[in-house]
N, C-alpha and C positions, 0 to 999 in steps of 0.2 A: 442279533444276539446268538451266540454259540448255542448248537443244541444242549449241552452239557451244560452250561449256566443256566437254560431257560429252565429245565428238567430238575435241577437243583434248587433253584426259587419256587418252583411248583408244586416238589416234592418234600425236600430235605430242609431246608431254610426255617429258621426261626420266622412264624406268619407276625409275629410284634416285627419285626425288624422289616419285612417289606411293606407295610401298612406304611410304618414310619418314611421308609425312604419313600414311596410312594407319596406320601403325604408333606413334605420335605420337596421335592420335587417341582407337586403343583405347586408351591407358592413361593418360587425362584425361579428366577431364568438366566442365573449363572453355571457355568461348570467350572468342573475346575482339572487339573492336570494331576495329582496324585490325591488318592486317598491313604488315611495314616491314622490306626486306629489305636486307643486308647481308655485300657480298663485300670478303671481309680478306683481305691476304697481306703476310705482314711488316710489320706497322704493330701499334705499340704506345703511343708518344707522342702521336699525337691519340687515342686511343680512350678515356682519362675525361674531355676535356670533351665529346666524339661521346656517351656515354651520358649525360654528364647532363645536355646538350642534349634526347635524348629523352625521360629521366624528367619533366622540367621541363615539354616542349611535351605528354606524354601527361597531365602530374597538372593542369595546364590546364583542359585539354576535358574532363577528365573523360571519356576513353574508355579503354579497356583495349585496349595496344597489345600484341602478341607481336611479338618482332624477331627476324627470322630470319639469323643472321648465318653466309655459308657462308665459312668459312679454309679458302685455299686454300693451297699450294706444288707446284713443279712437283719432279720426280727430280732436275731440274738448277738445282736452286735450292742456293746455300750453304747449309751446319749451321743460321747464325744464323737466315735466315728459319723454318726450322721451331722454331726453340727459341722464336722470338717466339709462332709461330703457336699451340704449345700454352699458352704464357703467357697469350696472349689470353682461349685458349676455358678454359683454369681460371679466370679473371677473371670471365667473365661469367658461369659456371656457380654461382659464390660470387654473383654477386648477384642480389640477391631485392627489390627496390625493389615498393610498392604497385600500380601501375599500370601495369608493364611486365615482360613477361617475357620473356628471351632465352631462344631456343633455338640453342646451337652446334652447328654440323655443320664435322667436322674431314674436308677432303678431298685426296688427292695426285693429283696432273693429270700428263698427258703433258705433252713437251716444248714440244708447238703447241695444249695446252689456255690457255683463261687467264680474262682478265675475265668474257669472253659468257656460257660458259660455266659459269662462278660464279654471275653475275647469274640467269641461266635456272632453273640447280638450283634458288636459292630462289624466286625467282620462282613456280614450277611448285610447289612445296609449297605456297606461300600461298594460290595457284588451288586445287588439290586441296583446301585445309582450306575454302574458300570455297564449294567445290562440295557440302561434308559438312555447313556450318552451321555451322562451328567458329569461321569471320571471319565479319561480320555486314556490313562494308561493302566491298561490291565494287572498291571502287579499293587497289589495289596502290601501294606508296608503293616507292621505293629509294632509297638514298643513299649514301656513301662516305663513309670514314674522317677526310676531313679536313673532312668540312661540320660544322657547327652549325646546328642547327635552329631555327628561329623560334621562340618563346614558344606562340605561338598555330600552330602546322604540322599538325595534326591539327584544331582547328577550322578551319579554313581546309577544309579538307579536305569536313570533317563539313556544311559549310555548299556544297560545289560540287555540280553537279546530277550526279544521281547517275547518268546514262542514260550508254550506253558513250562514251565520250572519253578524251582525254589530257591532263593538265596538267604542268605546269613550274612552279617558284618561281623567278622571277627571283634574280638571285645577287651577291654582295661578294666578289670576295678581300683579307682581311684585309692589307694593304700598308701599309707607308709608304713614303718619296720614295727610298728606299736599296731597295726589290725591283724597282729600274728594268726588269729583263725579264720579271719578272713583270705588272708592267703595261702594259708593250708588248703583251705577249699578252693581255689582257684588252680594248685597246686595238681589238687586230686581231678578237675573237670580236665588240666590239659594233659597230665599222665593218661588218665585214660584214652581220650581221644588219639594223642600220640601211640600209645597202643593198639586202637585197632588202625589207628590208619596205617601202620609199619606192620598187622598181621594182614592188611589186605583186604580189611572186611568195607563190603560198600556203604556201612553207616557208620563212617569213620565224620563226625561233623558234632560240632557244638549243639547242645540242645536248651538256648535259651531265647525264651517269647521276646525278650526285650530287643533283638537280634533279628527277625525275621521278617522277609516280604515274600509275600506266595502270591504267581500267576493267578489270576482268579478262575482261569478254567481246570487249572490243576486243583484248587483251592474245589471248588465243585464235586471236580472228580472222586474225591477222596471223602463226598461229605461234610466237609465244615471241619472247624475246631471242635474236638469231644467236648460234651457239659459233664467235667468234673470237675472234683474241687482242685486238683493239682494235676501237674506233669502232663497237659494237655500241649504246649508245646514238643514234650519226648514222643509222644503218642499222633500227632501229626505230624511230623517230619517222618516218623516211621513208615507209615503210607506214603507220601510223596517222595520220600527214595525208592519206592517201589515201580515210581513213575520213569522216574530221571533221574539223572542225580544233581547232589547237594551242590548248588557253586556258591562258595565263599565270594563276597566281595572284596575288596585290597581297600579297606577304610576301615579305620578304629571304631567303634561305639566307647564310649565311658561312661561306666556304672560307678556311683557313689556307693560308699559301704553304708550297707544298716541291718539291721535283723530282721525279721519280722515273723509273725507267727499267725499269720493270715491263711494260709497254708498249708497242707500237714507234711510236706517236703519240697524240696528247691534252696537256693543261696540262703533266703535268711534263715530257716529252719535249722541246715546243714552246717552254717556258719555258727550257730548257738548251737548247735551238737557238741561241737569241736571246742569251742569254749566252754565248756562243760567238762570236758574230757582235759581239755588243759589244766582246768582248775583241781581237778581228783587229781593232778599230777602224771596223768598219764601218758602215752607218748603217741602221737599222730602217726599212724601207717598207711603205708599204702599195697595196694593188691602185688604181689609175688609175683614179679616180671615174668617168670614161666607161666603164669598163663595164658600170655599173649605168645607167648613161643607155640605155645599147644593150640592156640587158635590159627594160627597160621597154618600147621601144618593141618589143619581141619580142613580149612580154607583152599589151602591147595589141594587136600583130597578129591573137595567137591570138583573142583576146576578138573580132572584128571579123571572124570566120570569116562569118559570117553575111548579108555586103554582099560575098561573095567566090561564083562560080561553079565556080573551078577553083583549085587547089590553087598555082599560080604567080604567081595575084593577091594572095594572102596572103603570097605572098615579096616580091612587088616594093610592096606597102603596107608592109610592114619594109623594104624598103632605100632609100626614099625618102626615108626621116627618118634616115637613119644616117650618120656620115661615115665615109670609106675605104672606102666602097660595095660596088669591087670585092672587096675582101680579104675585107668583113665575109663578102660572098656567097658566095665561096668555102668558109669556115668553115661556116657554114650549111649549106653540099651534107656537108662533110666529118663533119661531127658529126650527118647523118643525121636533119637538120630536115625536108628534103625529101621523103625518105621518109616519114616519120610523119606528116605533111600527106596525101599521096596514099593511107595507109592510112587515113588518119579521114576522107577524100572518099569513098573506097571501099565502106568499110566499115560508117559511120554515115550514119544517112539523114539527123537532124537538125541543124540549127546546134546545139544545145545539147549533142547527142550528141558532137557532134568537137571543139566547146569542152573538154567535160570530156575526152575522152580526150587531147588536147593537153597538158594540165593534168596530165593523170594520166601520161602519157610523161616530160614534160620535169617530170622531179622533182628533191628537193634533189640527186642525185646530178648528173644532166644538167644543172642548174645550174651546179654546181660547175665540170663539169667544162668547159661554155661559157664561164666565164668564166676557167679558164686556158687555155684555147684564145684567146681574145681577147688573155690579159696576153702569153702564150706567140710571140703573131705579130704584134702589133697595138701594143698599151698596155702597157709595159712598168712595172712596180711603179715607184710617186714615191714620194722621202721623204716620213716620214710627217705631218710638218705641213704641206707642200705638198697633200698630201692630204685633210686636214683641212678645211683654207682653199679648195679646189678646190670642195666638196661643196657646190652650191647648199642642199643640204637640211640641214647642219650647220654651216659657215660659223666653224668652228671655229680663231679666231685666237692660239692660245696656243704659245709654245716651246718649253713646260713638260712633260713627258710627265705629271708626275703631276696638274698642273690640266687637261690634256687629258683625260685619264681621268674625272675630277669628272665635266666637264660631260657626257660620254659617260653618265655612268651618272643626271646627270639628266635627262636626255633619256630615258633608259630609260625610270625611276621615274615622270616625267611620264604618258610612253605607257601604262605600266599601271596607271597611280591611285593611284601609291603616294603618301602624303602623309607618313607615320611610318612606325616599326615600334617593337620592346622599347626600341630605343636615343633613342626619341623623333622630333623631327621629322626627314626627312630633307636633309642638310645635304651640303655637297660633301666635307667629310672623313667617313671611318668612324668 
């Protein structure tokens, strides 16, 4: 066992979750080839095509997968979610497919328990069974009730290098032209990412749970998944591109549309925002492509550390190429650029040293939150074809929210290689 894994079970690890696997353990003497973990709560209608999505993608590869599925509800959750929740876990206890085993764990959360927290527990079990010999390949896969898994999601898998990293499956939501705020929002996740990935920034990646498989010594390294109620997949990956970076796999996941309000933010949240906003009549925006112009040249300031003496020549080589000069510069001081500049003068002797720690400060969080400080005093949110059409780097001329979507998502597929999947070539409809 890695010292980093043993130190993480020792330390950091949910102690329910290595008891469990622990106990799990002694009374099998099977293993199996991946683990693939899964947090339910109240959801019953996608979970047979969710499993026979994985039987499908496991009897494939020919790997033996254990799915660790954790059902959760909180105290103040309605009757029905818990009636669902045991529904679920007698369902999957009944089945017995070749190539996959599920193991349910039935759990009840406090009132500010919820997603992270779910994810973690099993998380932390498939680690623990990884550390005993019991999984065979170190990457931790996870997913969510409403994705469908690829044909090939486990080879894919079996074929990525095995050394501590993170990947992601790029993703579909199942739409047609009538889940218009569903596609808004799918809209706005690949705008943005196409935005930092075209200013340069190194957490240019999707940030969704249903999407993810983490090294487990990376997975360690970084502590576990946070116990929060939400954006616990944004808030992990943010650490693990600190590690390495993000590789995309070249295989579709698909996500069924629904809403949900399980969470205080994420798709279904954000997708019933927008439906809301549709229904007052109003009109869908998106962030003022000049933001991303001004992060770039942010971006390259830092890179450029190195032709800089003093920490003030690195602000005024950013505000030279920026417009609203003054305002930008003020933001700048306010969001505590200037500071983190004169602690990486300070404190690292190397150009290379204060590069990376630049890099390592201004994360996807400080991004984020630099670029509502921009939209916030600066660039205020355009409608979103005006946005589209603004974006030297997409140049996207359609009216159409759901032919805008297409071409967003071939733009994706281009960038990661994707040429096909099960459903054959990749085409602008699903």
């Amino acid at each position: 066992m890695q010292p980093s894994i043993k130190k993480y079970l020792a330390n950091y690890a949910e102690k329910e979750s290595v008891t469990l696997a622990k106990s799990f353990a002694d009374n099998t003497e099977k293993t199996w080839d991946y683990a693939l973990t899964l947090p339910l709560c109240g959801e019953w209608e996608q979970i047979p095509p969710l499993l026979e999505s994985i039987e499908k993608a496991a009897e494939f590869s020919g790997k033996k997968v254990l799915t660790i599925a954790l059902i959760n509800g909180r105290d103040d959750h309605p009757p029905e979610i818990h009636y669902c929740n045991a529904k679920v876990a007698q369902h999957l206890r009944s089945r017995t497919p070749r190539w996959v085993t599920f193991l349910p764990i039935e759990k009840k959360f406090l009132p500010k328990q919820g997603v992270g927290l779910a994810r973690k527990l099993a998380a932390d079990i498939a680690v623990a069974l990884f550390g005993s010999g019991r999984i065979r390949c170190p990457i931790i896969a996870t997913t969510d009730a409403d994705a469908r898994l690829p044909i090939d999601y486990f080879a894919k898998l079996s074929s990525a290098n095995p050394r501590p990293a993170t990947y992601v499956f790029p993703f579909i939501h199942d739409v047609d032209k009538h889940h218009k705020a569903l596609i808004f929002y799918e809209i706005w996740l690949r705008y943005y990412t196409q935005g930092l990935r075209t200013s340069g920034s190194l957490y240019a990646y999707h940030c969704l749970g249903s999407t993810l498989a983490i090294h487990a010594e990376a997975y360690a390294m970084v502590r576990g998944f946070p116990d929060v109620l939400a954006a616990e997949d944004f808030y992990i990956l943010n650490k693990l591109a600190k590690l390495g970076k993000i590789k995309t796999l070249n295989s579709f996941i698909h996500l069924s549309p629904r809403t949900s309000n399980r969470v205080p933010f994420g798709t279904g949240v954000g997708t019933q925002k927008i439906e809301n906003l549709l229904e007052r009549g109003e009109r869908f925006r998106l962030y003022d492509p000049r933001v991303f112009d001004i992060l770039k040249h942010l971006l390259l300031s830092f890179q450029q550390i190195g032709n800089a003496k003093r920490p003030s020549e690195v602000r005024e080589l950013f505000l030279e190429r920026v417009p609203s000069r003054q305002r930008v510069g003020q933001l700048f001081y306010e969001r505590g650029i200037d500071e983190a500049l004169a602690i990486a003068f300070t404190t690292r002797k190397t150009s290379g040293e204060r590069i990376r720690h630049m890099h390592t400060w201004f994360d996807a969080f400080q991004t984020l939150k630099w670029i509502h400080a921009l939209r916030a005093n600066i660039f205020p949110d355009i409608p979103w074809q005006e946005a589209l059409q603004q974006c030297s780097y997409l140049e996207i001329n359609s009216t159409c929210h759901y032919e805008a979507l297409m071409k967003l998502r071939l733009l994706d597929a281009a960038h990661y290689g994707i040429l096909s999947d099960e459903h054959g070539p990749i085409r602008i409809e699903t």
